[in-house]
MARTOR-447104 format. One line per 3 residues: number of its first residue (from 1); for each residue x, y, z of N, C-alpha, C, O. Coordinates in nm, 4 decimals. Last residue first. Example, Ala and Ser with C-alpha at 12.3 -4.5 7.8 and 13.67 -1.06 7.14 Angstrom:
# MARTOR-447104
2) 1.2850:-0.2250:0.7080:1.3670:-0.1060:0.7140:1.2900:0.0030:0.7870:1.3409:0.1138:0.8039  1.3190:-0.5690:0.7800:1.2300:-0.4500:0.7800:1.3200:-0.3300:0.7800:1.4236:-0.3319:0.8465;
This chain:
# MARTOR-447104
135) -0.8910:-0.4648:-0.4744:-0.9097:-0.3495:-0.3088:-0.9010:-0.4386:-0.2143:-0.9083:-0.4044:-0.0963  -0.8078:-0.6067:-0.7078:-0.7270:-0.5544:-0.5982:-0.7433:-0.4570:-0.4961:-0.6580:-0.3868:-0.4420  -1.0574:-0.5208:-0.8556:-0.9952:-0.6757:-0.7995:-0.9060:-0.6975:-0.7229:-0.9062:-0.8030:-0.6596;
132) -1.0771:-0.2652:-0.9371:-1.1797:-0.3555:-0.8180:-1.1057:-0.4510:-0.7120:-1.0928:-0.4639:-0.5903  -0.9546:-0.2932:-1.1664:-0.9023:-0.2319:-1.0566:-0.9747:-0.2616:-0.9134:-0.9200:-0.2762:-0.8041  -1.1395:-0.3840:-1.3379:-0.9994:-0.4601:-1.3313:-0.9233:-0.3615:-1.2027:-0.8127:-0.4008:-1.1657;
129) -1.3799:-0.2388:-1.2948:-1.3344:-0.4042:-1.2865:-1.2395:-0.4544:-1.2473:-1.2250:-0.5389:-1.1590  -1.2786:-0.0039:-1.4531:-1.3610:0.0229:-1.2816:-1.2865:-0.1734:-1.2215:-1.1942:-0.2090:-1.1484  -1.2374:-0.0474:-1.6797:-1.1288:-0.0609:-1.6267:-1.1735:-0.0518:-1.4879:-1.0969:-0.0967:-1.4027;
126) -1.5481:-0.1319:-1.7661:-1.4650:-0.2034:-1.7861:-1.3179:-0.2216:-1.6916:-1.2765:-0.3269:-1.6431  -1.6070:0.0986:-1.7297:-1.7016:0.0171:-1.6154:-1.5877:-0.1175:-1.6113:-1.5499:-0.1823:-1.5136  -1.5164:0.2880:-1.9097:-1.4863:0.2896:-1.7511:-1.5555:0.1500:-1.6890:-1.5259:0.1232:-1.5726;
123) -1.6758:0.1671:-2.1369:-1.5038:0.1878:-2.1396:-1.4689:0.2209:-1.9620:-1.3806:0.1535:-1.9089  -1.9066:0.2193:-2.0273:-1.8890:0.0540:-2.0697:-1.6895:0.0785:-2.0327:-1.6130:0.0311:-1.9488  -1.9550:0.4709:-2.0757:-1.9835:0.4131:-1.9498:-1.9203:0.2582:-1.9571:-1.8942:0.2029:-1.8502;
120) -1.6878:0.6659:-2.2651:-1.7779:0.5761:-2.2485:-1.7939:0.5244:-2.1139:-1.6995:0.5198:-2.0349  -1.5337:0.9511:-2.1383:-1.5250:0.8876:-2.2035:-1.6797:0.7405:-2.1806:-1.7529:0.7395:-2.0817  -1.4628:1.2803:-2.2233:-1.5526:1.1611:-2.1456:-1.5575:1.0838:-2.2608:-1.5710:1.0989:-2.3822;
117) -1.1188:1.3491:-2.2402:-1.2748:1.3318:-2.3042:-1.3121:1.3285:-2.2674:-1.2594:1.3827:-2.1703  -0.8493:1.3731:-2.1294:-0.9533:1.4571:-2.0987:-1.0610:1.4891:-2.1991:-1.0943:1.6008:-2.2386  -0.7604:1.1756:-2.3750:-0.7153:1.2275:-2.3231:-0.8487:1.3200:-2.2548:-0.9468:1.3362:-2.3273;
114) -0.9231:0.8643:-2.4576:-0.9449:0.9803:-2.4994:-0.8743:1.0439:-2.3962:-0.9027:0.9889:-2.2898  -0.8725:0.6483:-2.3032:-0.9902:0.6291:-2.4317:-0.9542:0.7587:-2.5204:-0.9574:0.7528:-2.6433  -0.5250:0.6017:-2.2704:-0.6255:0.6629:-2.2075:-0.7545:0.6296:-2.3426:-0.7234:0.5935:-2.4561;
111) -0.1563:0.6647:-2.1899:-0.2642:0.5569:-2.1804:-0.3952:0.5905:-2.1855:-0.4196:0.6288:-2.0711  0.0570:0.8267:-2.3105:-0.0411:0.8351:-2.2396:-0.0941:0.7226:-2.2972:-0.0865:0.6855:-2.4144  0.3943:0.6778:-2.1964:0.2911:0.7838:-2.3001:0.1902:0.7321:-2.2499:0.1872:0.6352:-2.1741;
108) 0.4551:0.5451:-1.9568:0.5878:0.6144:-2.0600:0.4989:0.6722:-2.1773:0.5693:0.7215:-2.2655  0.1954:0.6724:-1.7325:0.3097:0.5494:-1.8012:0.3579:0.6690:-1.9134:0.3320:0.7854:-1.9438  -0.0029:0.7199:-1.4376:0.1355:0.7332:-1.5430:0.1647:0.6436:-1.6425:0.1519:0.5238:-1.6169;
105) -0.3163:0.7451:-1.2887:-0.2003:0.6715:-1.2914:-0.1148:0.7445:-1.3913:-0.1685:0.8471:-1.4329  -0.4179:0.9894:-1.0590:-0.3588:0.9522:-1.1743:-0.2597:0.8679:-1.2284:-0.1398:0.8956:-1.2247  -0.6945:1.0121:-0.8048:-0.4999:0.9258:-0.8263:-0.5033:0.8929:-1.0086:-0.5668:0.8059:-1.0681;
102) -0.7877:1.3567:-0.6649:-0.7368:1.2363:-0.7775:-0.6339:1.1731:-0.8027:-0.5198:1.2157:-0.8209  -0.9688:1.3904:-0.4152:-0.8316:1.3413:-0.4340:-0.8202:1.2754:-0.5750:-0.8415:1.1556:-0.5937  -1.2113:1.6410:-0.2948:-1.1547:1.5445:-0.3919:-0.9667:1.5343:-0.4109:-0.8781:1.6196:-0.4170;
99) -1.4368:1.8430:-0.1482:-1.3337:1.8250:-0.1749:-1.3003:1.6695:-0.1949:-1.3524:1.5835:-0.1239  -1.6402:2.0320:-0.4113:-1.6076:1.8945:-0.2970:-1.5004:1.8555:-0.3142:-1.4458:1.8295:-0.4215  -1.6234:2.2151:-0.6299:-1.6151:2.2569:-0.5094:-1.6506:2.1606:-0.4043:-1.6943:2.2099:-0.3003;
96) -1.5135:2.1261:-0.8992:-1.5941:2.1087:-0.8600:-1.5449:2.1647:-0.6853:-1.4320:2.1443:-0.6407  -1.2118:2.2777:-0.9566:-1.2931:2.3325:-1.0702:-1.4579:2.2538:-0.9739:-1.5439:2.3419:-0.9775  -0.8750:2.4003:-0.8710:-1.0524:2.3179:-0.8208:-1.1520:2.3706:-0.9266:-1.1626:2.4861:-0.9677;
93) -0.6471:2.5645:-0.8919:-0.7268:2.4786:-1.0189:-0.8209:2.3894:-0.9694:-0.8455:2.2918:-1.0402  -0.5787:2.7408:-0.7286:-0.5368:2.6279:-0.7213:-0.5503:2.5175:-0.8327:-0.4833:2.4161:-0.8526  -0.7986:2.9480:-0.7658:-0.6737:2.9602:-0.7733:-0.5547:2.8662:-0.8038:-0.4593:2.8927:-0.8770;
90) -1.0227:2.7985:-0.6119:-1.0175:2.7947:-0.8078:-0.8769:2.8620:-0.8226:-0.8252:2.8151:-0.9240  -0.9744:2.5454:-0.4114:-0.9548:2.6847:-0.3988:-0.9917:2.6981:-0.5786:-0.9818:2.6011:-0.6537  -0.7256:2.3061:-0.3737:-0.8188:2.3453:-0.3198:-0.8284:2.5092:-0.3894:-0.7308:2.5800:-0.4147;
87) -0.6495:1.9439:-0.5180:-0.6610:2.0861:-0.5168:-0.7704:2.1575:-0.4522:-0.8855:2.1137:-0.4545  -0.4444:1.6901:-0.5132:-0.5661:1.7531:-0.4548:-0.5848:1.8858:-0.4612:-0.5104:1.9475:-0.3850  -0.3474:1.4044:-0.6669:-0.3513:1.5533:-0.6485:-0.4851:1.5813:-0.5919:-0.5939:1.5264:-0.6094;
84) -0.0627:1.1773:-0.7390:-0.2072:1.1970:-0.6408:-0.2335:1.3611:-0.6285:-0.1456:1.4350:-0.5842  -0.0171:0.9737:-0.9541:0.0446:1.0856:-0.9488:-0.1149:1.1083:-0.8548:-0.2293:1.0739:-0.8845  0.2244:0.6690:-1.0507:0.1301:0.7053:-1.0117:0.1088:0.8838:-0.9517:0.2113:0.9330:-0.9044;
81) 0.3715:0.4470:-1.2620:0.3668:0.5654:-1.1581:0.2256:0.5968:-1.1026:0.1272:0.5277:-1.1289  0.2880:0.2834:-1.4352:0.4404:0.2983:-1.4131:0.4365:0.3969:-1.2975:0.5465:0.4082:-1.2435  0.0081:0.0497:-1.3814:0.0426:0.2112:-1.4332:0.2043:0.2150:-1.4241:0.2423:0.1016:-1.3949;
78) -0.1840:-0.1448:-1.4793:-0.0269:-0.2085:-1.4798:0.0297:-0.0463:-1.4746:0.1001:-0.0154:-1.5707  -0.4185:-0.1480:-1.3560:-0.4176:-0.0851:-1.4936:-0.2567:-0.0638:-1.5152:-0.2167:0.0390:-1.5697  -0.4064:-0.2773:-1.1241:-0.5337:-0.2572:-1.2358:-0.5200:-0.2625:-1.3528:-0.5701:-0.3346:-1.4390;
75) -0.1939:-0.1402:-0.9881:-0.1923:-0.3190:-1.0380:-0.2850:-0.2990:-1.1185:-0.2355:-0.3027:-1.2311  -0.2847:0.1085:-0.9374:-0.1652:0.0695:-1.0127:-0.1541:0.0153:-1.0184:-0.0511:0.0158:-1.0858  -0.5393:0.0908:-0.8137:-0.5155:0.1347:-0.9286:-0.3921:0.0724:-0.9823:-0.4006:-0.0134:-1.0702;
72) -0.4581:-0.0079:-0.6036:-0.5156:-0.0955:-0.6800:-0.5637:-0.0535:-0.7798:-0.6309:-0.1276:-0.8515  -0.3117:0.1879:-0.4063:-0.2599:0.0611:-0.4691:-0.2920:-0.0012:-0.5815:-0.2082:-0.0478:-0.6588  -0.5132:0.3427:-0.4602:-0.3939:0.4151:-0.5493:-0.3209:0.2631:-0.5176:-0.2673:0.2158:-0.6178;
69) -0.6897:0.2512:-0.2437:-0.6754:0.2673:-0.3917:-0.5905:0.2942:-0.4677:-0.6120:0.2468:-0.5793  -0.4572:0.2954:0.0105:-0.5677:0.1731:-0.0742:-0.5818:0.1791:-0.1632:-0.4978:0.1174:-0.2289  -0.4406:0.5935:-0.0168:-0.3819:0.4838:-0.0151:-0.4595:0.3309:-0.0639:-0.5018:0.2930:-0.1731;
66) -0.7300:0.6689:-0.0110:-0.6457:0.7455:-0.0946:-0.5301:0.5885:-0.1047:-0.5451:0.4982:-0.1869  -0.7767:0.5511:0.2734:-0.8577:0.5147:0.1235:-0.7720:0.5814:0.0282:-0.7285:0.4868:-0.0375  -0.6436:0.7437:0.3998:-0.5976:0.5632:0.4095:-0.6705:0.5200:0.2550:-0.6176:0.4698:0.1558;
63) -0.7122:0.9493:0.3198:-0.6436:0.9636:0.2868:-0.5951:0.8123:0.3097:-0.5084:0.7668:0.2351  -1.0107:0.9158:0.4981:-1.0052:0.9865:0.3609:-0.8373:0.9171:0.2724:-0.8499:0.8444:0.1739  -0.9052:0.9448:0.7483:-0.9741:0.8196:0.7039:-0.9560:0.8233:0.5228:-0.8978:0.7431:0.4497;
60) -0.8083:1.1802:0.7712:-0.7350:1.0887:0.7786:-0.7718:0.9920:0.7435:-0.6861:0.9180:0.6952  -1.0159:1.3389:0.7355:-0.9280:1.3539:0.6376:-0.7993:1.2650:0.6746:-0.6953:1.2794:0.6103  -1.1266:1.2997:0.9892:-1.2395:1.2511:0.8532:-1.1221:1.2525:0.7369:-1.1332:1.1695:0.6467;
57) -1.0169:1.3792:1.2101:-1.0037:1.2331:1.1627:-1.0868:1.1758:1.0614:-1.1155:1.0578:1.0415  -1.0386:1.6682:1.0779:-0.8847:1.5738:1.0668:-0.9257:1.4271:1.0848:-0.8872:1.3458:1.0008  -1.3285:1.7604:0.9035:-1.2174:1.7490:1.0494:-1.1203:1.6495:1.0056:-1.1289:1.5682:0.9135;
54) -1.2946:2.0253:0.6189:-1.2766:1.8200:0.7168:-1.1885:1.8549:0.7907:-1.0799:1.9128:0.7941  -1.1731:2.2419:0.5558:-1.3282:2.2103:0.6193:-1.3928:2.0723:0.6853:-1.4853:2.0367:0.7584  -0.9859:2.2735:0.4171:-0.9770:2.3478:0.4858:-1.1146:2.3169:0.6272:-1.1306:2.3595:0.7417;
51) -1.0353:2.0697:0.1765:-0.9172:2.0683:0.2912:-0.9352:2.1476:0.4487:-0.9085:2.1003:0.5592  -1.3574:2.2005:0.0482:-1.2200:2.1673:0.0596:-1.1179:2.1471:0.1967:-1.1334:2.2089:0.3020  -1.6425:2.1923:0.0962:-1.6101:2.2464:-0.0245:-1.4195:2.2179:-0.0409:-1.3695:2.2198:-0.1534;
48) -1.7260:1.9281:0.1997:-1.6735:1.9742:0.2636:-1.6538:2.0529:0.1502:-1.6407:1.9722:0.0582  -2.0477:1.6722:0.2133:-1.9919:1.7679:0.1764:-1.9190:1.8662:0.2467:-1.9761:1.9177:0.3428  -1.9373:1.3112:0.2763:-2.0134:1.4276:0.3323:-2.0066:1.5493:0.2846:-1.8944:1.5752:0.3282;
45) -1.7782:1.1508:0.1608:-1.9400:1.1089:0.1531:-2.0503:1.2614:0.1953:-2.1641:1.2986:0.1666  -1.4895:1.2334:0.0269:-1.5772:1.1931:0.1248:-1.7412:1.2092:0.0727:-1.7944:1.2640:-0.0238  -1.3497:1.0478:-0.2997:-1.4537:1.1911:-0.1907:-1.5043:1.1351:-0.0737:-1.5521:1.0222:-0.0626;
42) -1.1598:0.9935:-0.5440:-1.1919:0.9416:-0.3840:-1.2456:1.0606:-0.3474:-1.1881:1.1682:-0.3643  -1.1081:0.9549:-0.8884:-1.1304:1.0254:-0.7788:-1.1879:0.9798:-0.6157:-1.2920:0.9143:-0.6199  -0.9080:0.8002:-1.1247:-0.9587:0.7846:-1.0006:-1.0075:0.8853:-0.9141:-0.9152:0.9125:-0.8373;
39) -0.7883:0.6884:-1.4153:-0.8064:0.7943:-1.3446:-0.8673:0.8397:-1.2292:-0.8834:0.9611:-1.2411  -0.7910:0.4358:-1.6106:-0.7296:0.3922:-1.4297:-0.7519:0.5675:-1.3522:-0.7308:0.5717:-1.2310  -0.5733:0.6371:-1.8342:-0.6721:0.4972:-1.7883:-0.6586:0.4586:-1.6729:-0.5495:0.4418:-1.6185;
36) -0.5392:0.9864:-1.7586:-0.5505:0.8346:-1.8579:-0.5950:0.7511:-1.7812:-0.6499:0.7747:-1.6736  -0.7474:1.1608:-1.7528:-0.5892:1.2253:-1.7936:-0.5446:1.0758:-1.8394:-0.5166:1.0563:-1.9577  -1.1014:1.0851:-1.7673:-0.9798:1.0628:-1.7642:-0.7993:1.1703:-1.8073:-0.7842:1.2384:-1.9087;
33) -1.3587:1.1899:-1.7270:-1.2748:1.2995:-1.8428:-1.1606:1.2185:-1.7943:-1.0781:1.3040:-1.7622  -1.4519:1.0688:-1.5469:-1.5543:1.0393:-1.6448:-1.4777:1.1623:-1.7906:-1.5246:1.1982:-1.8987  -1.2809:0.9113:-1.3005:-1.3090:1.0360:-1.3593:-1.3765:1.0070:-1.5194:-1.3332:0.9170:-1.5912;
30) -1.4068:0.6204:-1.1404:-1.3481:0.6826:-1.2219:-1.3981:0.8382:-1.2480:-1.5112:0.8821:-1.2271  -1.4287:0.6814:-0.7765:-1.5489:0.6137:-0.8725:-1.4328:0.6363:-1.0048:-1.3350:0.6880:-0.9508  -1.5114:0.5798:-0.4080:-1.4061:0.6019:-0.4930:-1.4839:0.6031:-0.6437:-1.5893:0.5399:-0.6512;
27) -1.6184:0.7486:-0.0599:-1.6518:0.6581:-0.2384:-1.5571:0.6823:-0.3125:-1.5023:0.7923:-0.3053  -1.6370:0.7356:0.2967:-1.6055:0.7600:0.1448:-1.6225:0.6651:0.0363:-1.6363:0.5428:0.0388  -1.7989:0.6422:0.4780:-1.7468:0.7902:0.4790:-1.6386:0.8020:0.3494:-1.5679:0.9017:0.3347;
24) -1.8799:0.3293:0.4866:-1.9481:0.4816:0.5298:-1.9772:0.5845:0.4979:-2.0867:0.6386:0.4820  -1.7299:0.2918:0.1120:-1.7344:0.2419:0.2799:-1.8885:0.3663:0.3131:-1.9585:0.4378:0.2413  -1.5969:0.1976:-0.2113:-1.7078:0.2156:-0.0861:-1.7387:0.2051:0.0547:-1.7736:0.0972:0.1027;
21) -1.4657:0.1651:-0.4935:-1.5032:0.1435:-0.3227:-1.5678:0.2386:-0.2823:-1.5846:0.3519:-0.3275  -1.5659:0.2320:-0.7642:-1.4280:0.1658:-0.7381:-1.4357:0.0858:-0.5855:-1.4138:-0.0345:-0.5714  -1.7944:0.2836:-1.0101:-1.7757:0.3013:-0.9086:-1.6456:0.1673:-0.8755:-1.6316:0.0582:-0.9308;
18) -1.8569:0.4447:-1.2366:-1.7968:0.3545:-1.2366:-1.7129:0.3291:-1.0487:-1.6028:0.3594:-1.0028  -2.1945:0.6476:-1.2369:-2.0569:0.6175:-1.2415:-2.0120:0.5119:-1.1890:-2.0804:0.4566:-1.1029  -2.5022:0.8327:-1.2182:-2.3920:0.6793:-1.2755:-2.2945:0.7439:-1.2595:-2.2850:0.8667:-1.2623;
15) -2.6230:0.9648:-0.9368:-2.5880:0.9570:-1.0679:-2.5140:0.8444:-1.1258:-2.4661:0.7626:-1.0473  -2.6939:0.8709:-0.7030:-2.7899:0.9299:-0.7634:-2.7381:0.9501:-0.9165:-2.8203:0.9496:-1.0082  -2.4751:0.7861:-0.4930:-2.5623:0.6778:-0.6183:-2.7030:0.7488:-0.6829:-2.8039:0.6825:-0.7068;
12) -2.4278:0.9703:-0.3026:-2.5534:0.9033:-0.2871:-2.5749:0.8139:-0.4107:-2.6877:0.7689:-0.4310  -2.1936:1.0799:-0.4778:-2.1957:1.0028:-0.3570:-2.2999:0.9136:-0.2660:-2.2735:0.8225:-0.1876  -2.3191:1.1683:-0.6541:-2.2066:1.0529:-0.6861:-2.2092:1.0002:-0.6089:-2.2239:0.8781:-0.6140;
9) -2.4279:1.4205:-0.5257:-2.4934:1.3228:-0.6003:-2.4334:1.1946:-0.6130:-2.5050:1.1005:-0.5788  -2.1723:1.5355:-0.4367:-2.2765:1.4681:-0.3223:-2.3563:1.4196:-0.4058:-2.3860:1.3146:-0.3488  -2.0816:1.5759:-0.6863:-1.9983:1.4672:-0.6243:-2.1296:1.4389:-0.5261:-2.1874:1.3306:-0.5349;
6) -2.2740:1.7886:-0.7857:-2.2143:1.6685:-0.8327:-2.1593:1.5759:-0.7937:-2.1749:1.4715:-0.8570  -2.4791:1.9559:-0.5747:-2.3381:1.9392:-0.5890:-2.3101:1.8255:-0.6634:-2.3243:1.7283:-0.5892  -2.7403:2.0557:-0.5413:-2.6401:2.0609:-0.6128:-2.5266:2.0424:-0.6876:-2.4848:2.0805:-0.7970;
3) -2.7898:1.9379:-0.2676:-2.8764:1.9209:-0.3879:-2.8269:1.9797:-0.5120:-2.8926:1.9392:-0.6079  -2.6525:1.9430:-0.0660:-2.6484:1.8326:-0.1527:-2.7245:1.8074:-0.2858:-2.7274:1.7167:-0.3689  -2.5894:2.1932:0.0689:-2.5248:2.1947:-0.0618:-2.5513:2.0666:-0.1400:-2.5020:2.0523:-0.2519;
């Protein structure tokens, strides 16, 4: 499925994006359609179409990084909350078929370049930075 798949591209650095962390077995990068600023997706490295298909100590590793970041999102980008979703299935609302964690930060109105735009490479690379600084 790697030759297809958008995220397994992301994940090999075959496409741009604002990349957050990095290990082995997973990548963190911004969502390139933010809900708002600081919008975050974490994937494993390997293709799983969802939940149902990572072994457990791959979706445990997965989910420490989930943690981690979602710390350093929310100092990053000063968020008031924070909101973590994972969806599986198109029933569910999965719209790319790798499975993915997005950490949405919050605040008391939306924060964002553009509500679910894409938004600029510079405008992410920028907040990519300031969230960096706390992994």
């Amino acid at each position: 499925m790697t030759g297809q798949c958008t995220f397994c591209r992301l994940a090999k650095k075959e496409a741009p994006a604002s990349y957050i962390y990095e290990d082995k077995e997973v990548i963190a990068f911004l969502d390139m359609n933010p809900i708002n600023e600081g919008h975050t997706l974490v994937i494993p490295k390997n293709h799983y179409k969802n939940i149902y298909e990572i072994p457990e100590e791959k979706v445990a590793h997965l989910f420490r990084i989930v943690k981690k970041v979602t710390y350093a999102v929310k100092k990053g980008v000063n968020a008031e909350g924070i909101s973590i979703i994972q969806n599986n299935e198109k029933a569910a609302g999965q719209i790319v078929f790798h499975l993915h964690v997005h950490i949405i930060p919050r605040y008391g109105k939306p924060k964002s370049c553009r509500p679910r735009e894409k938004c600029e490479s510079s405008e992410l690379d920028t907040v990519a930075a300031k969230i960096r600084q706390f992994i």
